[in-house]
Structure formats: C-alpha cells, structure tokens
KOLRO-280114 format. One line per 10 residues: number of its first residue (from 1); their letters; for each residue x negated, y, z of N, C-alpha, C. Coordinates in nm, 4 decimals, always signed. Layout:
BEGIN
NUM) A) X/Y/Z/X/Y/Z/X/Y/Z  ...;
END
This chain:
BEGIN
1) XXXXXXXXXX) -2.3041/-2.7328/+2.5062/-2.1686/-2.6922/+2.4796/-2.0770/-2.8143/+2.4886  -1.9688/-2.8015/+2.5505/-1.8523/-2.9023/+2.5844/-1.7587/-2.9329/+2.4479  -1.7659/-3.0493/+2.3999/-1.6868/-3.0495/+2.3147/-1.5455/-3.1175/+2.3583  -1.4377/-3.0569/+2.2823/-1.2902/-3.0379/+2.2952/-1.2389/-3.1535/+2.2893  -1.1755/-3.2588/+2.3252/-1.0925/-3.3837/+2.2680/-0.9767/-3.3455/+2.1351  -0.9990/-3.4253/+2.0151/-0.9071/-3.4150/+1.9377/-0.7826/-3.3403/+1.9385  -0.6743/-3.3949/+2.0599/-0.5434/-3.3434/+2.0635/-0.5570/-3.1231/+2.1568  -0.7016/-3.1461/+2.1501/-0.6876/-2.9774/+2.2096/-0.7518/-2.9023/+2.1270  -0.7775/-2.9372/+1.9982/-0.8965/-2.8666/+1.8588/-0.7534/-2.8321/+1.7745  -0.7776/-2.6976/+1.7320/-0.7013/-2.6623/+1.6565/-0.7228/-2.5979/+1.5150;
11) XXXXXXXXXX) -0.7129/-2.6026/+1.3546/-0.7664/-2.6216/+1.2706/-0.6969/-2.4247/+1.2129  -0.7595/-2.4008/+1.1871/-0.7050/-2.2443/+1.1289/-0.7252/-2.2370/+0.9692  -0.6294/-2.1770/+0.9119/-0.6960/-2.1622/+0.7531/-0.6247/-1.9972/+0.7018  -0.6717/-1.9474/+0.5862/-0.6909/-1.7785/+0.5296/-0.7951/-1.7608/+0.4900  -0.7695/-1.6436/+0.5221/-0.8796/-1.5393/+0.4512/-0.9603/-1.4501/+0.5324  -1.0969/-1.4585/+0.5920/-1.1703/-1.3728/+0.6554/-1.1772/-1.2097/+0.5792  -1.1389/-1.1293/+0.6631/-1.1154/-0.9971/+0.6399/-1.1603/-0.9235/+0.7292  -1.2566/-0.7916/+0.7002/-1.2761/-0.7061/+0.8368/-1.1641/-0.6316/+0.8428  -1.1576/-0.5437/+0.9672/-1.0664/-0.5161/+1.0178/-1.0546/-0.3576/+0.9840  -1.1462/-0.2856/+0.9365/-1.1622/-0.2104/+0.8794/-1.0905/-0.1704/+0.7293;
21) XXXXXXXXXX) -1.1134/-0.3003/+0.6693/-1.0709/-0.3084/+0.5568/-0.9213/-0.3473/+0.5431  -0.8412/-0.4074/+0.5860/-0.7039/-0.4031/+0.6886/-0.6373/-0.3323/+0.7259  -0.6928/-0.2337/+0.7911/-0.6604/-0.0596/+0.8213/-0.6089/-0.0407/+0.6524  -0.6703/-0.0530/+0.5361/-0.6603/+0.0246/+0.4308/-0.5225/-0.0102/+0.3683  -0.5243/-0.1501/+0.3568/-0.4289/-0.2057/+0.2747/-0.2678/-0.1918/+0.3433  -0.1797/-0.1806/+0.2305/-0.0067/-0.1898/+0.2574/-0.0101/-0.3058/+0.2972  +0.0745/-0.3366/+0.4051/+0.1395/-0.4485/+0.5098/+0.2339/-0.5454/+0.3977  +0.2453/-0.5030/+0.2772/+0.3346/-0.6097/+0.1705/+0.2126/-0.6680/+0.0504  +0.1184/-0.6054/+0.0744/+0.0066/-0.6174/-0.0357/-0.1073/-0.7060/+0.0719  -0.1022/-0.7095/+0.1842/-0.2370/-0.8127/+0.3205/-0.2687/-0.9335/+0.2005;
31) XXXXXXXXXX) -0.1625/-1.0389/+0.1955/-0.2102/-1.1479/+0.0990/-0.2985/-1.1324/+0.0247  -0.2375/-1.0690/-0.0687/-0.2971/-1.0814/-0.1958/-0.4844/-1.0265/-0.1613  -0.4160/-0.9186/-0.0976/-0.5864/-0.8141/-0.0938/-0.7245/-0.9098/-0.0382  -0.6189/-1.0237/+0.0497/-0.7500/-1.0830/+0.1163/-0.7916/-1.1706/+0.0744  -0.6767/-1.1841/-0.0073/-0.7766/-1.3489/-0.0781/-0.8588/-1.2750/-0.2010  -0.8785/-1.1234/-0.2469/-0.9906/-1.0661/-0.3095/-1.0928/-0.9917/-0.2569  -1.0786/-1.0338/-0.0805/-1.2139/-0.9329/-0.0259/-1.2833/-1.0168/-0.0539  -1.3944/-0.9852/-0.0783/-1.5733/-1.0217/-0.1128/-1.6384/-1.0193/-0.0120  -1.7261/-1.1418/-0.0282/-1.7970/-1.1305/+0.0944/-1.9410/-1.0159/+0.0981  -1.9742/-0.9356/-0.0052/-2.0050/-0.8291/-0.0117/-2.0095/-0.7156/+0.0535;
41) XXXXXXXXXX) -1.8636/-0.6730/+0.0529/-1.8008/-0.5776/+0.1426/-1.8114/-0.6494/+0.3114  -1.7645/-0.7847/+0.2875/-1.7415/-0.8028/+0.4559/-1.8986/-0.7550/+0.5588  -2.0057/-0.7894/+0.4546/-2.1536/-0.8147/+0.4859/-2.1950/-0.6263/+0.5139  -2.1012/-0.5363/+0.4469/-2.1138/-0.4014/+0.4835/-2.1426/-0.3337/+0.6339  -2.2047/-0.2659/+0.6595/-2.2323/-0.1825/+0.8402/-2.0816/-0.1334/+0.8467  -2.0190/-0.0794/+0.8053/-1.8985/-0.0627/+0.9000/-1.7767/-0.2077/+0.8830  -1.7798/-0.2642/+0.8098/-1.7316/-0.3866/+0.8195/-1.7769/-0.4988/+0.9386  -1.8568/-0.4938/+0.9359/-1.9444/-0.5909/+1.0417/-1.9490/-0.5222/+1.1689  -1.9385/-0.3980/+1.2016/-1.8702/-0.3217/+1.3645/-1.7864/-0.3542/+1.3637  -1.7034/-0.3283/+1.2647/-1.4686/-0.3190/+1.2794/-1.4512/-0.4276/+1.3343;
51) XXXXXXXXX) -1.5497/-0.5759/+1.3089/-1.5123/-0.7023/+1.3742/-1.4092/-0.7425/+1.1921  -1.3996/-0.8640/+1.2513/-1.2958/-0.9753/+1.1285/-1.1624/-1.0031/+1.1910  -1.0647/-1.0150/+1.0739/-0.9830/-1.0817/+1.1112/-0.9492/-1.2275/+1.0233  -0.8347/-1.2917/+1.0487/-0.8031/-1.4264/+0.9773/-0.6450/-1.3576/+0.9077  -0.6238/-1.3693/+0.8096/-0.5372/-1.3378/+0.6976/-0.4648/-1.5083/+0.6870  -0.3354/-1.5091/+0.6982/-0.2698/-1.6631/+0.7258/-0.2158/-1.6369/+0.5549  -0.2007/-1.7020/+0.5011/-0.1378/-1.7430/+0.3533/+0.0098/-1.6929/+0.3892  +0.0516/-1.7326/+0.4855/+0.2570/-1.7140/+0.5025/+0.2868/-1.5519/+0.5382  +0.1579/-1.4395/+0.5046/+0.1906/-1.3286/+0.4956/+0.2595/-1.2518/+0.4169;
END
C-alpha cells in the first residue's frame, strides 16, 4: 500500500454512526444521539449492512 505525503493526509474527527440508526434520529437531535451510539448497537446485523457514517461535532 502507497503511503500519502503529509500535505495530502487528511485527519477526520466525530462520531461513528450506522446509517441505519441515522435514518431514526431528528436532524436537530444527530449530535447529541451520536455521541451516545454504543458500539453495541453499531456491532448489530442490520447496523453493520446500513454501512457507517462520521457525525462532525459542528452539527
């Protein structure tokens, strides 16, 4: 695997969330909800199809 030079690596930070679970929540409530998903639920069979998303803090 090719690794990236410094100035082309880009650093991401949030909250891993399936996408499933996303579907559920109000669009004014995303924050909060994701910084209380569990990695429990994420580890769930329909969580782990829906795929993940990244939840940014400035939601």
């Amino acid at each position: 695997m090719e690794t990236k030079p410094d100035h082309l690596k880009e650093t991401l930070e949030g909250n891993v969330v399936a996408i499933s679970c996303l579907r559920t929540i109000p669009s004014a409530q995303t924050g909060e909800a994701a910084k209380e998903h569990s990695t429990a639920c994420a580890l769930m069979g329909h969580c782990i199809e829906s795929g993940y998303g990244l939840v940014d803090s400035n939601v």
